[in-house]
C-alpha positions in Angstrom: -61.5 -22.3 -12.3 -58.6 -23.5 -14.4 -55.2 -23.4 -12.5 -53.5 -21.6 -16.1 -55.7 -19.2 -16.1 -54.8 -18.0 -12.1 -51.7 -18.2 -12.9 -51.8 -16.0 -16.0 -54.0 -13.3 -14.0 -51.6 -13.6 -11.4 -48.5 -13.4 -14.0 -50.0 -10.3 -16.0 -51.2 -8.5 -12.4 -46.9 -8.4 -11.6 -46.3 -7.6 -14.8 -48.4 -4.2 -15.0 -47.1 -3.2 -11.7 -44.0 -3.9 -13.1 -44.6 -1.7 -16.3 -46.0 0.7 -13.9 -42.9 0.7 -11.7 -40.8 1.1 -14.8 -42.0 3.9 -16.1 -42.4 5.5 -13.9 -38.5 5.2 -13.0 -37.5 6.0 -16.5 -39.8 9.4 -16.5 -37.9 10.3 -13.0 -34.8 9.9 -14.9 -35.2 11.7 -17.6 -36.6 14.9 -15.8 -33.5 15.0 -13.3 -35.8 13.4 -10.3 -33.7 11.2 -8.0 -35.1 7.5 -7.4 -33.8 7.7 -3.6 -33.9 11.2 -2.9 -31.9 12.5 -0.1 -31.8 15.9 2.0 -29.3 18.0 1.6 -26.6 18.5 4.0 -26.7 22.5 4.1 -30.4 22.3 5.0 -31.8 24.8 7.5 -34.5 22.4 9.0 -34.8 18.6 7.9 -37.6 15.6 8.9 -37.6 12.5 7.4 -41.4 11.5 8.4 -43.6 14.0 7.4 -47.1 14.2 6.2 -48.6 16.4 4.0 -51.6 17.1 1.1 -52.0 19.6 -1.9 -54.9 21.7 -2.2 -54.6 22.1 -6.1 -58.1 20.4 -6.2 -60.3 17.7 -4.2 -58.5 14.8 -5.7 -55.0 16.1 -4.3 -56.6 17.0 -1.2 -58.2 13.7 -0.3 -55.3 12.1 -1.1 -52.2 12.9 0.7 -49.0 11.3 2.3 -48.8 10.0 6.1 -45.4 9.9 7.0 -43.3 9.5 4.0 -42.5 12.6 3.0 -39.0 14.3 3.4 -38.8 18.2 3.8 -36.2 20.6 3.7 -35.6 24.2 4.3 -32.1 25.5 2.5 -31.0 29.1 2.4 -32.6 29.0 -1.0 -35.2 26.5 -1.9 -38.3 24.3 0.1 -38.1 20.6 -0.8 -40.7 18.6 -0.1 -40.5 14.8 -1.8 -42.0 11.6 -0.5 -39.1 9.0 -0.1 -38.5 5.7 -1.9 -40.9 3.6 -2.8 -43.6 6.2 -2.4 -42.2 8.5 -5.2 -42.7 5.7 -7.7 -45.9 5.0 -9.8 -46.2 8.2 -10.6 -48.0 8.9 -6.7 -46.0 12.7 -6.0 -47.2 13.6 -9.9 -50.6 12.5 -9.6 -50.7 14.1 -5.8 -49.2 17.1 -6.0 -46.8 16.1 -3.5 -43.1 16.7 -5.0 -41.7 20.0 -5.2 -38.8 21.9 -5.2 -39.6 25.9 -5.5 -37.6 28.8 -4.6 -38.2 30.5 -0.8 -38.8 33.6 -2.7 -41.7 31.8 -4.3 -43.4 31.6 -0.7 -46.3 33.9 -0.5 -47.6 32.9 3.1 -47.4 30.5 6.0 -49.8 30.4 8.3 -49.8 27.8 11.1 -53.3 26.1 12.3 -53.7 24.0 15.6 -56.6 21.8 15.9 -57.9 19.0 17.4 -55.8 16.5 15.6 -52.7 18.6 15.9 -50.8 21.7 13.8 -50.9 22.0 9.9 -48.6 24.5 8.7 -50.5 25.4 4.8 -48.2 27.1 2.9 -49.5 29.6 0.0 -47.1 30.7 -3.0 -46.9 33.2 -5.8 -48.6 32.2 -8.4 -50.8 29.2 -9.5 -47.2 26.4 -9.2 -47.2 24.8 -7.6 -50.4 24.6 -5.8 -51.0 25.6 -1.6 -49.9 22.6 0.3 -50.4 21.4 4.1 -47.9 19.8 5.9 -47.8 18.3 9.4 -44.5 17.4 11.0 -43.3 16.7 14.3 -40.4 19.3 14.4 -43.0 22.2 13.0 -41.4 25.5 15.3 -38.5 24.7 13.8 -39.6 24.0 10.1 -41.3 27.9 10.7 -38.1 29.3 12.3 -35.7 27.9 9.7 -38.9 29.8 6.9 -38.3 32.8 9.3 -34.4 32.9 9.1 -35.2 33.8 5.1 -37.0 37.3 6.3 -40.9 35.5 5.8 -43.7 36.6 8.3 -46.5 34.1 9.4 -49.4 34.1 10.8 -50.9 32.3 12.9 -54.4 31.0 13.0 -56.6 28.8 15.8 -59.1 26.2 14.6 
């Protein structure tokens, strides 16, 4: 094969990933989504390495995030984002794996030890944002700082 045309495959392969990248960035920006998002200070419970699926349908539950997501439990909200770069490309839209809903908005928690460790799914009013699962190392205290805001779990064996 011809050495230009490499190099042009090559060339155009960085600059759709590029595109990709970019827009990706500007539609964060113009719905108020950080680029580098950060916990907040106040929070109840924080981990930085968390893992996690939706279960809005098979796609979202095959596809999931292995320690890059950050969580947070506030007074008020749940805040579950994957950090920088795995919030770009569009990966937490297409995933179902950004969210920041109200702890009102929490219909049920149920916690589920298996073989491979404990999911905590997470159910909420409504059809928005979907149930999601979420395994983290500090997960007592992820359901203590949920209890501190007056919500019961259950708990569940597998």
């Amino acid at each position: 094969m011809d050495g230009a045309f490499l190099d042009f495959w090559f060339a155009a392969s960085f600059l759709w990933l590029g595109g990709w990248i970019a827009a990706s960035i500007f539609y964060r920006r113009i719905n108020d989504k950080p680029i580098i998002p950060r916990l907040p200070e106040d929070a109840l419970f924080k981990e930085r390495r968390g893992s996690g699926r939706s279960r809005k349908n098979a796609i979202t539950s095959i596809g999931g995030a292995s320690n890059c997501l950050l969580v947070a439990v506030t007074d008020t909200e749940l805040i579950v984002t994957p950090f920088f770069p795995f919030n770009l490309m569009f990966l937490p839209e297409l995933y179902g794996l950004e969210m920041r809903v109200p702890r009102l908005s929490i219909a049920g928690v149920e916690e589920k030890r298996g073989l491979f460790g404990t999911t905590i799914s997470i159910r909420f009013t409504g059809d928005d944002p979907a149930p999601m699962d979420l395994r983290l190392r500090k997960g007592d205290a992820f359901l203590r700082a949920l209890d501190n805001g007056g919500r019961s779990r259950q708990r569940a064996g597998l």
